[in-house]
VEXDREN-2710 file (C-alpha; in Angstrom, 1 decimal):
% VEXDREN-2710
k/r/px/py/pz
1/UNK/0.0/0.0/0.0
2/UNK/3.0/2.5/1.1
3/UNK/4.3/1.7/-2.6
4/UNK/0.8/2.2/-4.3
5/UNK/0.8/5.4/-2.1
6/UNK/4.6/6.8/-3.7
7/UNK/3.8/6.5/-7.3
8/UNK/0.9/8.2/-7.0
9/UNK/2.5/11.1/-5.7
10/UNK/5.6/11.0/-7.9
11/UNK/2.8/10.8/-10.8
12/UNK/0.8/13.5/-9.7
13/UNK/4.0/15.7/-9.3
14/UNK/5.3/14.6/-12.6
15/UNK/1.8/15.6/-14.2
16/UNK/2.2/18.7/-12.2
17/UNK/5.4/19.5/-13.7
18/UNK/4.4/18.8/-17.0
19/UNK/1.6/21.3/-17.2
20/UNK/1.8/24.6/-18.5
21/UNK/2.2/27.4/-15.4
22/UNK/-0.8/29.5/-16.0
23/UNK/-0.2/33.2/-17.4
24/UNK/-0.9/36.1/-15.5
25/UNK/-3.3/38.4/-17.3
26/UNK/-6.4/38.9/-14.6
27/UNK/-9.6/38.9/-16.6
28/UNK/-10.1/42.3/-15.9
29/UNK/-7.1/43.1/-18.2
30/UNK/-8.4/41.2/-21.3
31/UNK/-9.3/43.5/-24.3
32/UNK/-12.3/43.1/-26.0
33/UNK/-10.9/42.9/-29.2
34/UNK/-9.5/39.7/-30.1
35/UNK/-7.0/40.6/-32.3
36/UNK/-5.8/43.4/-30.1
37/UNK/-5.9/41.0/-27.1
38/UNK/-3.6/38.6/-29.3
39/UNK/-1.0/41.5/-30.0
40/UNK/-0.8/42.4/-26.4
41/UNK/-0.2/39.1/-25.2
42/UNK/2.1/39.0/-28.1
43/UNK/4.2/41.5/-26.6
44/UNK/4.3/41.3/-23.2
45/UNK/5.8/37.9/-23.4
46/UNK/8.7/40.1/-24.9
47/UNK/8.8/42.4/-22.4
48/UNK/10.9/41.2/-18.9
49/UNK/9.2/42.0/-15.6
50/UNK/11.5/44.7/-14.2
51/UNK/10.9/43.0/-10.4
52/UNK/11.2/39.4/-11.5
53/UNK/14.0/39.8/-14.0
54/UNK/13.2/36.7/-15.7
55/UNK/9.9/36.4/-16.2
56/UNK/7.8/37.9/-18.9
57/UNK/5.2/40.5/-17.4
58/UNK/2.7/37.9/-19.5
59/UNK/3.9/35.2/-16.7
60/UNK/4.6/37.4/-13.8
61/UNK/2.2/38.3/-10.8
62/UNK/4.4/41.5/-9.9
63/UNK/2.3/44.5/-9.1
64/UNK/4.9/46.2/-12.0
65/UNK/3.9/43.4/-14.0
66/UNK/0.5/44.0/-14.4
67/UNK/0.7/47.6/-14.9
68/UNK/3.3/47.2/-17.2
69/UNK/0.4/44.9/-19.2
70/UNK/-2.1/47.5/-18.2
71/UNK/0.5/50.2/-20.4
72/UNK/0.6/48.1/-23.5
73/UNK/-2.8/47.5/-23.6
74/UNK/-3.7/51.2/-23.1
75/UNK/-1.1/51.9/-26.0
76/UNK/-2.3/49.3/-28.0
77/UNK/-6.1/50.9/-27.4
78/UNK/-4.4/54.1/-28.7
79/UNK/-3.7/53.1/-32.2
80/UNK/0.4/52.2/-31.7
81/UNK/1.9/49.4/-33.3
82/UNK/3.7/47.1/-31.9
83/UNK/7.4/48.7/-32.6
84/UNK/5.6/52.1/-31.3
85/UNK/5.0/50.1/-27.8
86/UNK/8.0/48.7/-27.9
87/UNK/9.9/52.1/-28.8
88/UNK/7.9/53.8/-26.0
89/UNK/8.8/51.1/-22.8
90/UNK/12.4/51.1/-24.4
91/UNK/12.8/54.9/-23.9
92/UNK/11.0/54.9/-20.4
93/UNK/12.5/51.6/-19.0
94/UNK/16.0/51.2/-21.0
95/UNK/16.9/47.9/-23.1
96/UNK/16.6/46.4/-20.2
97/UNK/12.8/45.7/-20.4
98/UNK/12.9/43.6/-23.4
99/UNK/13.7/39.9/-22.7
100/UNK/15.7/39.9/-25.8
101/UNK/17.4/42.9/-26.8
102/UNK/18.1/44.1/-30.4
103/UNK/20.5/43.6/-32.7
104/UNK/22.5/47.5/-32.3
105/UNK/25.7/48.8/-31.9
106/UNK/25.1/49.4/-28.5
107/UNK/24.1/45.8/-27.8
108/UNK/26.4/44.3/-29.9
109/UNK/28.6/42.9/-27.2
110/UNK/25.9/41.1/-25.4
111/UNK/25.5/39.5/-29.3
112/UNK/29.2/38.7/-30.0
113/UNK/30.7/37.8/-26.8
114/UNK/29.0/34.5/-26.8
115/UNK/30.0/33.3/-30.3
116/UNK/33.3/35.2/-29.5
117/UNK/34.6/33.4/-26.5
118/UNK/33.2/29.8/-28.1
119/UNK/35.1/30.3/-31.0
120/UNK/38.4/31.1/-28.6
121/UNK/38.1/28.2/-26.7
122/UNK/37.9/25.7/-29.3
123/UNK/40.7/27.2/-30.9
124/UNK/42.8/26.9/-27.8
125/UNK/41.6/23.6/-27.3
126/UNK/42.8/22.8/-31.2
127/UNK/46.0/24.2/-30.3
128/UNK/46.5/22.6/-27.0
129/UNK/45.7/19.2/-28.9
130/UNK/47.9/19.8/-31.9
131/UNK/50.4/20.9/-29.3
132/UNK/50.4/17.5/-27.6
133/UNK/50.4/15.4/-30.5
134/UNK/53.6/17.1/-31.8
135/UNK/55.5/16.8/-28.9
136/UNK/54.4/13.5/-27.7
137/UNK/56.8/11.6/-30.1
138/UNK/59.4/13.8/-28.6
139/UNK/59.4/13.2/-25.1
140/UNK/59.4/9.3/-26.1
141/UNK/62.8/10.2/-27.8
142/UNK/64.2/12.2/-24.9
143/UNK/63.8/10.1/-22.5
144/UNK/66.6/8.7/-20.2
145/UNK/67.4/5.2/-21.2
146/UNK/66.6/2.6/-18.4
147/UNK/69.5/2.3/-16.1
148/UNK/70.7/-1.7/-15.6
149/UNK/68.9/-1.8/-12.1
150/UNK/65.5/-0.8/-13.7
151/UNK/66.4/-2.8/-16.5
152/UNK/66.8/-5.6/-14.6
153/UNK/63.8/-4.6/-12.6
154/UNK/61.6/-4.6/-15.8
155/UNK/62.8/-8.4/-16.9
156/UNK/62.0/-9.7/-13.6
157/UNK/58.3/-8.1/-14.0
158/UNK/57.7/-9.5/-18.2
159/UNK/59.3/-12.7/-16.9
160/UNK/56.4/-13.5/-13.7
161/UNK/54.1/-11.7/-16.1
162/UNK/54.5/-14.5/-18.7
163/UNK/54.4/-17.6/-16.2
164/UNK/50.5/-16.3/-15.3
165/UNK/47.9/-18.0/-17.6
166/UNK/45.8/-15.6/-19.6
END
């Protein structure tokens, strides 16, 4: 019975994992238009919730959140599109606001450093490995010759080796 008991709670917490989290619009935000309902949620899931930091404000329960949500849709309402929206939170709240910034000079480095520092480290990885291969044959060749003791040593060790049976 304790068994039965364990799956189904590791079920019902895998079923629980597996669903969706619910987003955060209250039905009191929803716009009666469809189609302009459709565009806000559109763009607040590219919009980051400036308390929660990585959340959408579509996802996020943050008093900010919501007004944040309230601001689009009062924008959208207005007749902006939905670069104007996103023109307008970017000048009030910096770059910061959208979840994934644009492609500009000043964002550049966020862009490039990823690829950047990738690209360095398998090339010092190819190098390192090049490296080693070249100078492996080397260090065979400049190594001390056995001295008689270890010689000696080294017989005595293939010799038991090859009275064992395999």
């Amino acid at each position: 019975m304790r068994k039965f008991a364990t799956i189904i709670v590791l079920a019902l917490t895998m079923l629980a994992s597996a669903v969706p989290l619910a987003h955060a619009v209250q039905p009191d935000e929803v716009m009666a238009d469809p189609a302009q309902e459709a565009r806000a949620r559109e763009l607040s899931r590219e919009l980051r919730c400036m308390v929660c930091q990585n959340q959408s404000i579509d996802d996020s329960d943050a008093t900010l959140a919501k007004d944040l949500r309230l601001l689009v849709r009062e924008r959208i309402a207005a007749g902006d599109s939905n670069n104007q929206v996103l023109d307008y939170l970017v000048a009030r709240y910096g770059e910061f606001v959208l979840l994934k910034p644009r492609f500009e000079t000043h964002t550049l480095v966020l862009w490039l450093v990823t690829p950047l520092v990738l690209f360095g480290g398998g090339l010092g990885l190819w190098l390192h490995v090049r490296r080693r291969a070249r100078n492996a044959p080397r260090a065979l060749e400049t190594a001390p010759p056995l001295s008689a003791d270890e010689q000696a040593r080294l017989e005595k060790l293939m010799a038991e080796g090859s009275d064992r049976p395999a």
